[in-house]
N, C-alpha and C positions, 0 to 999 in steps of 0.2 A: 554549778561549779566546774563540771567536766567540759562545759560551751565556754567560759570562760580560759580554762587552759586551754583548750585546742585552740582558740583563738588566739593566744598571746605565743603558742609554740609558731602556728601560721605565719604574724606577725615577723618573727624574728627570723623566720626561714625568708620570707618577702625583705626584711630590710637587709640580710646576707645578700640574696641576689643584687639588689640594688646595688650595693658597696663595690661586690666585683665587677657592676657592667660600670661603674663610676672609675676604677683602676684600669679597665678594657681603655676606656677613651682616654684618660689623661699619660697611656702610652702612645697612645697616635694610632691607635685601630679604630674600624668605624663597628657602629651597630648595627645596622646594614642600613645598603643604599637601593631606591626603589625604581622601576626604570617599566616602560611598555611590556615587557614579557614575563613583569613580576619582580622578586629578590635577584638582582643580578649578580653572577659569581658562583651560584651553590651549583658546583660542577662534579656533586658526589655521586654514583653512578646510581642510574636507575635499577627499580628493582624486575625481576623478567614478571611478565604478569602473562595470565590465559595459560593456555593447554598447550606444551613443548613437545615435540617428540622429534628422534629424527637429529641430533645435533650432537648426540656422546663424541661421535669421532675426529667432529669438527673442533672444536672444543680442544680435547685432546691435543690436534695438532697445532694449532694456533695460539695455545699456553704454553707449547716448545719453542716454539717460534719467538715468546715474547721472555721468556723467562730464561731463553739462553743470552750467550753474550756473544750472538750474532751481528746481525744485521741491527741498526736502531731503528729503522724504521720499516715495521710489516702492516702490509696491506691485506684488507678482504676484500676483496672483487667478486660481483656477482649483478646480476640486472637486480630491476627494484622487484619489493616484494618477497625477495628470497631469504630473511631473518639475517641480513647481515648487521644492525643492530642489537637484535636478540641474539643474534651469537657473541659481538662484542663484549655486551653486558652477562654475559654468562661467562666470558671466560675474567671477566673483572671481580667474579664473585668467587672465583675458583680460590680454594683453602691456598695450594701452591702460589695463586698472583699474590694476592693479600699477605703472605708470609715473604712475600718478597718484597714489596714495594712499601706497605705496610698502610699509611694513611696517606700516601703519597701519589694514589691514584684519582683522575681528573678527568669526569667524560664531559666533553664540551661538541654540541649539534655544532656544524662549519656550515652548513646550507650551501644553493647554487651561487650568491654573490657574496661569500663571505668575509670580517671585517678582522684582519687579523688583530689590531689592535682592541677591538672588543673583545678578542678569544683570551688576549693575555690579561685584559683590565678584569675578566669573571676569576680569571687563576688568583687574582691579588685580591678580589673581592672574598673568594671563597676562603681563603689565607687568615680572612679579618683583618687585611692592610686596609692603608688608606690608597686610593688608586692615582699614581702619578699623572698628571699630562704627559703624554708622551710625543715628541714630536716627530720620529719616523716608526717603521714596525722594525728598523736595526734596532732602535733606542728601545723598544719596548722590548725586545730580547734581551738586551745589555739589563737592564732591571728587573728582569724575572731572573737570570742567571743572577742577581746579589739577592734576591728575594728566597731564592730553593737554597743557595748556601746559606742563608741568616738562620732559614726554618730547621737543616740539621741535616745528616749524613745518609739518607736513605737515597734511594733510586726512584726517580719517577716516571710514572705510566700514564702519560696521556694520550686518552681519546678522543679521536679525531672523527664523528659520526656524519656522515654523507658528505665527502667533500668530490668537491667537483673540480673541473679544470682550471688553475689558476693558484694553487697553495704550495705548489711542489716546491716550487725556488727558496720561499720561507721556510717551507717545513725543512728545507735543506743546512739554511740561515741556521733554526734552531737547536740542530744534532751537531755541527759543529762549532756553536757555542757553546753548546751544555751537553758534552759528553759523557756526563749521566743518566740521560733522558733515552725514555723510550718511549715511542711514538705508534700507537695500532691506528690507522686508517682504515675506513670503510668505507666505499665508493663503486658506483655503477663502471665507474671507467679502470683501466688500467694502466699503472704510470709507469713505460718502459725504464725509465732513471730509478727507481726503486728495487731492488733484485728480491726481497723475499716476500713475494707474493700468497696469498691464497687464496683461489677459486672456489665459492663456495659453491656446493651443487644442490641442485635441488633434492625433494625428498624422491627416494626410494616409492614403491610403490604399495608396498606395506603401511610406511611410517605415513606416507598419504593418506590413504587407505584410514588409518587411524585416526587422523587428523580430521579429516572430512567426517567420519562417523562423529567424532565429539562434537565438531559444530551440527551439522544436521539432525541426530538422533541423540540427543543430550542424557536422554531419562538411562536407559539399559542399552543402547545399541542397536534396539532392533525395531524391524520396521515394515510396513505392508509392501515398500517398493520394491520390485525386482533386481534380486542383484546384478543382472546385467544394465541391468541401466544407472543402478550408483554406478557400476564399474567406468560404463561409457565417462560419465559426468567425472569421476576421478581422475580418469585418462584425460579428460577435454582441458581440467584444471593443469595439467604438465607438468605438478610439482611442486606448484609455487604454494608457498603457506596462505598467502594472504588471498591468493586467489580458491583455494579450498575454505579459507575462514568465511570468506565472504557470501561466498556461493553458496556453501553447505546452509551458513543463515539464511541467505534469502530462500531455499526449499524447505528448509524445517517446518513438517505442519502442511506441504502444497498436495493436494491431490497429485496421482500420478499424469495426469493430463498436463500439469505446471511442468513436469519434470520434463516429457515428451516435447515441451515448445524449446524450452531452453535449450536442448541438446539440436531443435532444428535451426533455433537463432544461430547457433553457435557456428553451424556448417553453413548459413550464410554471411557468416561475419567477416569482411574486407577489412584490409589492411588501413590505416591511418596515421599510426605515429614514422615517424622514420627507423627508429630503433625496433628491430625486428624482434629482439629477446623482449621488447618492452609491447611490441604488438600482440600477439597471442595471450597474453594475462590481460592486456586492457580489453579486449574483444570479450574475454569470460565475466569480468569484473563489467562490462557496458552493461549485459541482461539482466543484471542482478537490480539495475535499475527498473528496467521494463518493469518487475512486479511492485516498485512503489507507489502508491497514488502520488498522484500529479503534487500534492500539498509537499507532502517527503522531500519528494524529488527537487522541486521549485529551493526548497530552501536547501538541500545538501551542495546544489549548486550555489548557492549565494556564499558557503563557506569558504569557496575561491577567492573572493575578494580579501580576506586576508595572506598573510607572509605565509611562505611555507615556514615550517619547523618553527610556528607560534603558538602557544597556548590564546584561544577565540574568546573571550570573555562571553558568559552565557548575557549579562546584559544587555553586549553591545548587539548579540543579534536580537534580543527582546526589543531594542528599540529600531532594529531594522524592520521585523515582521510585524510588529504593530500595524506601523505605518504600510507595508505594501500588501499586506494579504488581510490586516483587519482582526488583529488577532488582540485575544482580550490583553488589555495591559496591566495584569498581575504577573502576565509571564508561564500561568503554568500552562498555556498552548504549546508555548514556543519549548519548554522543559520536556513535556510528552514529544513533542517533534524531536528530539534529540535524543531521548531514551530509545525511540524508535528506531532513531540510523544508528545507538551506539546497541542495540541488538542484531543488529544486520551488517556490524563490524566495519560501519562507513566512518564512525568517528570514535575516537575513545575521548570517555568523558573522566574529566577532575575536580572532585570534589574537595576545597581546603577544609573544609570542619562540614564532616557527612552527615549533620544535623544542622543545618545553615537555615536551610528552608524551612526547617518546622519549629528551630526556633526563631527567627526573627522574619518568617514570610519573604523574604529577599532572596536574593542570586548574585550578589557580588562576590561569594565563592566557589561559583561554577566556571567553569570553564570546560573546551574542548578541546581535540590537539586530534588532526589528521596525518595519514600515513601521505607522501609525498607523491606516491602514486596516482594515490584517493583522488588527490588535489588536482593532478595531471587531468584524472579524467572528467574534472568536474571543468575545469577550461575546456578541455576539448569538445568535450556539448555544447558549452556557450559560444561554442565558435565555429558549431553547425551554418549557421544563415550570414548572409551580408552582410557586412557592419552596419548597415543601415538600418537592419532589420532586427538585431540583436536584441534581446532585454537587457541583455547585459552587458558591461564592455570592463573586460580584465586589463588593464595594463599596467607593467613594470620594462618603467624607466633607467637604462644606466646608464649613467650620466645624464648627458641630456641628447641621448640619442632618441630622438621622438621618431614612431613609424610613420613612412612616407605619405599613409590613407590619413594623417591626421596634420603635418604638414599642409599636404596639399587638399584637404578640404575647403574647399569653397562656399558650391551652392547648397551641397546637400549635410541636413543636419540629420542624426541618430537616433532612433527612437526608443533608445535603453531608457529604462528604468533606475537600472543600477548601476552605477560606473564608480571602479577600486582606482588608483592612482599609486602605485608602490614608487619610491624612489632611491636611490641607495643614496651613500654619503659624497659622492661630486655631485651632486645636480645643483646647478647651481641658480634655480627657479627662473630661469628664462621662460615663459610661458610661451605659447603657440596660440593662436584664438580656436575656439569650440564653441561648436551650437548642443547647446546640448538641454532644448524644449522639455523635453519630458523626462528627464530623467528628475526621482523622488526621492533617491538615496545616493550619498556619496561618501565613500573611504578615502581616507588620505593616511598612506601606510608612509614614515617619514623617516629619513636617518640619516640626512644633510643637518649640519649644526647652525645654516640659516636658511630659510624658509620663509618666501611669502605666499600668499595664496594667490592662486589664479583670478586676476581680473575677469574670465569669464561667468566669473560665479555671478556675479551680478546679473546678469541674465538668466541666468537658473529659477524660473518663475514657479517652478510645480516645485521646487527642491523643498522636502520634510524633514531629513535626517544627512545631520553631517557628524560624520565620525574620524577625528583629526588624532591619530598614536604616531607620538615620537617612537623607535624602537630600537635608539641610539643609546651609549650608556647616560649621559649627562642630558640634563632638561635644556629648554633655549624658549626664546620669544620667537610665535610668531609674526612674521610681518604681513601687516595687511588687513589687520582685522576689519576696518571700518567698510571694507566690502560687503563684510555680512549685513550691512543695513539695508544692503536692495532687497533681502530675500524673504520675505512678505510673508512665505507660504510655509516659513520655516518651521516644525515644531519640537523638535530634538537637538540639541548638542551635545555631543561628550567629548571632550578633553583630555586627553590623557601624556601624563609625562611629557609637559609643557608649562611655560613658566607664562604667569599670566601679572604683568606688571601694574595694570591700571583695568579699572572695570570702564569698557567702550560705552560710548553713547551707543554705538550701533545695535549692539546687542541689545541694549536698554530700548530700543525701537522696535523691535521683534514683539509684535501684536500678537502673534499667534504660537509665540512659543510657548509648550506645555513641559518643559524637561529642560533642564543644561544637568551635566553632569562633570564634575572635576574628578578625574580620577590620576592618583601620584603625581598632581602640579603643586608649583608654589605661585600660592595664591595667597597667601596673608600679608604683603606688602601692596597690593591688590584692595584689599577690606579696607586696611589702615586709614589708605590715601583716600579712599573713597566718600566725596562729599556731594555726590548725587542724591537728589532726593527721588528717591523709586518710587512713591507714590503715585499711583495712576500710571507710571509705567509696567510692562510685563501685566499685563491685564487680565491672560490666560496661564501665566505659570502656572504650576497645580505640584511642581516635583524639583526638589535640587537632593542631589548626592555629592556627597563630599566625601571621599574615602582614602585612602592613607596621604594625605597634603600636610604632612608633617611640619610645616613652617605654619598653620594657623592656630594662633596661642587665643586669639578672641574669637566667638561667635559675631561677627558686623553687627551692630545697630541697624544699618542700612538696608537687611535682607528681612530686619520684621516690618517692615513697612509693607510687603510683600503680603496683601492682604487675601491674595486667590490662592496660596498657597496651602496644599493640605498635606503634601508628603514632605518628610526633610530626615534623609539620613546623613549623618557624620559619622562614623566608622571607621576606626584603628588609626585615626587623629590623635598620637600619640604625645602631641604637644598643646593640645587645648585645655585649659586651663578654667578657664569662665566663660558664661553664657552671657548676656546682653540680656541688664534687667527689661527692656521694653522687647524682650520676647512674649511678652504677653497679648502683643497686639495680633496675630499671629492666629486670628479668632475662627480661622477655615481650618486650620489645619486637625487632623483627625492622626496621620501616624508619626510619630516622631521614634528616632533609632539615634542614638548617641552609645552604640556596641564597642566596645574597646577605646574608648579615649579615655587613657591610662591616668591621665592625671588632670583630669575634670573633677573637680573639689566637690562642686554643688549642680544642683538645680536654682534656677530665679525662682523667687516666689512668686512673679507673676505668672508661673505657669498656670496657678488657678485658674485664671481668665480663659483659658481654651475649653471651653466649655464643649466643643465639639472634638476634643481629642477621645480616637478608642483603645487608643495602643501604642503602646510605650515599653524602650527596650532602651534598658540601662547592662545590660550584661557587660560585667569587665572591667567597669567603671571602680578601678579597685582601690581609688584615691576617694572615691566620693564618701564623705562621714557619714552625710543627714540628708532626709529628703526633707521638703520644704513643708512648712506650717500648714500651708495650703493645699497642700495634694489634694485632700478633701472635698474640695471646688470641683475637683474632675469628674463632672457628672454621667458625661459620657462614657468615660474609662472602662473597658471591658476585660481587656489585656494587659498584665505588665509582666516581663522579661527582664530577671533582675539573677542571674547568675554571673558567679563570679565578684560580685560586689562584697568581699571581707570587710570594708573598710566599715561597714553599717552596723551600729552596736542595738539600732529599734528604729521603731517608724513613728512618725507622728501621730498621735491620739486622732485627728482628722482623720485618716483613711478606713476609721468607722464610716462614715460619710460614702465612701463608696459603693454605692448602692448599687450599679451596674456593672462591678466586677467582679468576674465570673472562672476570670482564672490569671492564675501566679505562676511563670516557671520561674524556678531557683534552683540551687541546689544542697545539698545537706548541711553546707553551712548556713546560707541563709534561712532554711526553711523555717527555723524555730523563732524566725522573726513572727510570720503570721499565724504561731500558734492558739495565740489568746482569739484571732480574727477567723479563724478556721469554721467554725460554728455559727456563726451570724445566718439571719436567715435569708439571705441572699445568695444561697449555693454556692458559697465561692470553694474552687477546685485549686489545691495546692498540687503542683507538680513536678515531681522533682527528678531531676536529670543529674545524668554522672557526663561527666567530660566525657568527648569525641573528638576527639582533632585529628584529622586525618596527615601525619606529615609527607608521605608521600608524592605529593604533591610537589615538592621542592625537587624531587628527581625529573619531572616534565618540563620545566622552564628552559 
C-alpha cells in the first residue's frame, strides 16, 4: 500500500513537470537546443574548483571595479596561466556581484577566433528564448537590448573569458547600445581603447610556496626533499599557478634524483614561443612532460587536434587510440590514460552523471576540457620536426587562408598520422589538393554553415577514423559525402551536430567499417526515406551510437538487417517512441543501451530472439509501462540496467526464465519489482543505487 502511494504521489509530481515544460514551449521558449560543445547557451558561471590561494586582493579590487558605476567595460590582463578566469569566476560568485546583478550574470569562453553572434545566440539560449536568425552582429545587438528589457529591470554582467584581438569594436557596439550592461574581459593582451584595466600579478612567494606544497605534497605537507631545492623549483615556476599546479604534480612521489634533472632541464631551456611572459611558463610546463611515458605523452598531444575552449568528448578519443595505439575498445585504456594527465593537471576531466561508467559500462558522458596554454604546448611539440616528418599535422584555417607549405606542395607528401582541420565560419570549402598516404585518423573541426569535404579524402587509403563536429550553433548538411566510398580502410565514423538527410550508398560500401556514430544530428528524415536493403552490406559493423538525435521517433527497420551488429546504444533520444518489431533479427548483438529515451512506450517482443544479448540498459525509460512477454528468451542475459524506469508497475512471469542473470541495477523505486525473484537459485544480485548526476558539468561548455 505505501509502493502504491509513493508511486501515484511520483506520478503526479512527473505529470506537474510535464504540464509546465508543455506551457514553456506553447510560449515560444525552447527546451533546450543541442549543438558540438553540448547544451548551448548555459552561460551560468563556473564554479572555482582545486586549491585557491593568493587572489583575496585581487578579487577585492576587481568587484570595485565592476560594481561601481565606472567604466562599463573592465579588463584583467595577465599572460596565460596566471588564474585570470579563476579570478573572474571568483569575483562572479562574490555575495556583493550577485546582490547586484542578481541572476543577470552571463560567463561566456570568446576564444582566439571568436563568433560574436554565437556569444549573443548562447545569451538567448540560456534566457529559454527561441534564438533569432540574426543577420549582422548590429542586428544581434538590437535583439538582445529588447531581449534584457523584456527579462526585467536588473543590471547585467557579462563575462567575456579569453578574448583575444578582434572583439573590441563590438564590445564597444554593445555598452552603447545597452547602457546597462557591464562587461569584465579577461585576456592575454591589453586593449589601449578600454581605460579600467587590471594587471593581474602573479603569486607572491608565500602563496606559491603554498600552492606548489598542495600539488606536490598532498598528504600533510611535508617531505624528504630538501627545502632548497622545492625553493629553487618554486622560484623556477615565477608565479604562475598553472605552472606550480603542474609541476608540483608531475614531482609528487619522484625521488630526489627527478627533482635535480628538472631544475637542470630547466637551466637549459631556450626560448621558442614569441611571447616572452608566455616563454618561461612553457619551458617549466615542457619537463613536466619529459617524465610521462611515451603512451601519456603521445595522446596528451593528440588532444591538440581539437578547438581550444572545447569540452573533447572521452569517446571520440576512444575511437582515435583504438585505432592508432591498439588500445582495447571498451575504452577503459583510454579512461586510465586520462585519469593519468588529469592527475598531473594536463587536462581536467567532466563527468555529466559520475556513475555513467559503472552503470551503463559507456563514456558518452565523459569528457575533457584543456587549459589554452596546455594546448599551446601540445602544437608546439608537434611542430618540433618538418612537416614532412610530423605524425601529426594541426591546422586551423581562417577563412580560407591556407599556409603557403600546403599550397605549394607538390612532389612531397606527409607522413602524419593524424591530421586536425579547424575551420571557422567564412571558409568557404575551396579545397587545395593533399597527399596525405598515411595518415589513419582525421578531425574535421567545422563552423562554416556549408561544408563539403575534401576531395582529397579519396585517396586517404590507410584512413581508419574520421571525426566530422560542427561546433556552429545550428546543424547543416554535409556536402560531399559519396567521397567516403573510396575509403576502403575505413573503420570509425562519428558524426556530430550535423544533419544527415539520406543514408549514402557510400557509406553502405564501407566493408570495413566497425563503428559509425551519430552524435546531436538529425537523422530521422534519414531512416524514414531509407529503402536500402543493408543486407549483406556493412559486413563488419559490430557498433552504432545514437545519442541525443532528438528528431528519431522510430527505431529503422532497415538497421535490423544489420546482422554483424552486437553493440547498439540510443541514449537521451528523447523523441523515440517505438522500436521496429523485426528487431529481432538482430541475432549477434549482445549489448543494447536505450538510457533515457523519455518516451520509448515499449520494448518489441521479438527481442526474445537475441538469444546472444548479455546486457541491457533501459535506465530512464520513464514512459516505458511493461517489459515484453518474452524477456524470458533472453538466455544470455547477465545484466539489466533498469533505474529510473517508474512507469513499471511488474515484470513478466518469463524473467523467472532468466537463468543467467546475475545482476539488476535499479533503484528504490524499482527495486521491489524483483523482490519475489530475489531468491531463485541463480544468485541474482539486486543493486540498488541512489541518483548521481553531476550538474556541473553545464558550467564547462
Amino acid at each position: 500500500m505505501q509502493i502504491s502511494v509513493d508511486s501515484k504521489r511520483i506520478l503526479e509530481k512527473v505529470n506537474g513537470i510535464d504540464g509546465r515544460l508543455e506551457r514553456i514551449e506553447t510560449i515560444g521558449k525552447c527546451e533546450r537546443v543541442c549543438s558540438g560543445n553540448g547544451l548551448v547557451g548555459c552561460c551560468v558561471v563556473p564554479k572555482v574548483r582545486g586549491f585557491v590561494v593568493g587572489f583575496e586582493e585581487a578579487v577585492r579590487e576587481v568587484k570595485m571595479l565592476v560594481v561601481s558605476g565606472g567604466e562599463q567595460v573592465v579588463v584583467v590582463s595577465a599572460p596565460g596561466g596566471c588564474g585570470k578566469t579563476t579570478l573572474a569566476k571568483m569575483v562572479c560568485h562574490d555575495a556583493d556581484v550577485i546582490g547586484m546583478f542578481k541572476d543577470n550574470i552571463f560567463f561566456v569562453t570568446a576564444s582566439k577566433a571568436p563568433n560574436f553572434k554565437v556569444i549573443i545566440e548562447r545569451l538567448f539560449e540560456h534566457r529559454g528564448f527561441r534564438v533569432p536568425e540574426f543577420q549582422t552582429d548590429e542586428d544581434a545587438i538590437y535583439q538582445l537590448e529588447s531581449m534584457l528589457k523584456w527579462t526585467g529591470p536588473n543590471p547585467v554582467l557579462l563575462v567575456l573569458d579569453d578574448v583575444w584581438s578582434g572583439l573590441e569594436s563590438l564590445i564597444e557596439k554593445l555598452t552603447m547600445q545597452i547602457p546597462e550592461i557591464k562587461i569584465l574581459v579577461t585576456s592575454r593582451i591589453v586593449f589601449p581603447r578600454f581605460k579600467s584595466t587590471y594587471k593581474l600579478k602573479l603569486l607572491s612567494d608565500k602563496d606559491a610556496m603554498a600552492l606548489f606544497h598542495h600539488s606536490a605534497f598532498p598528504q600533510d605537507g611535508s617531505s624528504s626533499i630538501p627545502d632548497d631545492l622545492v625553493d629553487k623549483i618554486v622560484r623556477g615556476c615565477g608565479g604562475f599557478p598553472l605552472a606550480l599546479e603542474v609541476v608540483g604534480r608531475s614531482l609528487r612521489g619522484k625521488p630526489i634524483e627527478i627533482w635535480k634533472r628538472t631544475l637542470k632541464q630547466w637551466s637549459e631551456g631556450k626560448s621558442f614561443f614569441s611571447s616572452e611572459s608566455n616563454n618561461e611558463i612553457l619551458i617549466r610546463l615542457q619537463t613536466s612532460l619529459s617524465s610521462l611515458e611515451e603512451m601519456y605523452k603521445e595522446c596528451y598531444l593528440d588532444l591538440a587536434s581539437f578547438p581550444e575552449d572545447q569540452r573533447i568528448p572521452a569517446t571520440a578519443l576512444i575511437d582515435m587510440w583504438v585505432e592508432l595505439y591498439n588500445l582495447d575498445e571498451d575504452g577503459v585504456d583510454a579512461i586510465a590514460i586520462l585519469h593519468e594527465l588529469s592527475m598531473r593537471c594536463l587536462v581536467d576531466q567532466v563527468v555529466t552523471r559520475k556513475d555513467a561508467s559503472e552503470i551503463s559500462g559507456h563514456y558518452n558522458e565523459h569528457f575533457v576540457t584543456q587549459h589554452d596554454l596546455l594546448r599551446e604546448l601540445a602544437i608546439h611539440q608537434s611542430r618540433q620536426e618538418l612537416i614532412e616528418k610530423r605524425k601529426r599535422l594541426i591546422m586551423e584555417i581562417d577563412g580560407n587562408d591556407f599556409p603557403r607549405w600546403w599550397i605549394e606542395q607538390r612532389q612531397h607528401s606527409v607522413c602524419a598520422r593524424l591530421m586536425s582541420i579547424s575551420t571557422d565560419e567564412s571558409f568557404s570549402s575551396s579545397w587545395h589538393e593533399m597527399k596525405l598516404p598515411n595518415v589513419e585518423v582525421l578531425v574535421l573541426n567545422i563552423q562554416a554553415r556549408k561544408y563539403t569535404l575534401p576531395q582529397f579524402l579519396e585517396k586517404m587509403d590507410r584512413l581508419k577514423v574520421l571525426i566530422i563536429t560542427n561546433y556552429g550553433f545550428s546543424s547543416f548538411e554535409i556536402q560531399g559525402i559519396p567521397v567516403l566510398g573510396y575509403l576502403s580502410s575505413l573503420k570509425r565514423i562519428r558524426f556530430e551536430h550535423v544533419l544527415i538527410s539520406s543514408i549514402s550508398d557510400s557509406i553502405l560500401k564501407l566493408r570495413n567499417l566497425r563503428k559509425i556514430s551519430f552524435i546531436m544530428c538529425e537523422i530521422g528524415e534519414a531512416f524514414r526515406k531509407c529503402t536500402i536493403r543493408i543486407l549483406d552490406m556493412l559486413p563488419n559493423l559490430s557498433d552504432i551510437v545514437i545519442d541525443y538525435c532528438n528528431d528519431l521517433v522510430e527505431f529503422p527497420a532497415c538497421l535490423c538487417e544489420i546482422r554483424s551488429l552486437e553493440e547498439l546504444s540510443i541514449t537521451n533520444c528523447h523523441e523515440l517512441v517505438t522500436i521496429a518489431e523485426d528487431f529481432g533479427k538482430l541475432e549477434s548483438l549482445k549489448k543494447l543501451r536505450l538510457h533515457a529515451c523519455t518516451k520509448l512506450l515499449e520494448l518489441p517482443e521479438s527481442i526474445g530472439s537475441l538469444k546472444k544479448l548479455v546486457f541491457l540498459d533501459i535506465s530512464d525509460c520513464i514512459s516505458m509501462s511493461k517489459l515484453p512477454v518474452q524477456m524470458g528468451d533472453l538466455c544470455g542475459l547477465r545484466k539489466i540496467h533498469m533505474r529510473g524506469c517508474r512507469g513499471l508497475s511488474e515484470l513478466p512471469p518469463s524473467v523467472k526464465g532468466l537463468q543467467q542473470l546475475k545482476d539488476v541495477t535499479c533503484d528504490e523505486e524499482t527495486a521491489y519489482l524483483w523482490q519475489h525473484y530475489e531468491n531463485y537459485p541463480n544468485d541474482l544480485e539486486i543493486c540498488v543505487h541512489k541518483e548521481d548526476v553531476n550538474l556541473d558539468w553545464l558550467h564547462d561548455i
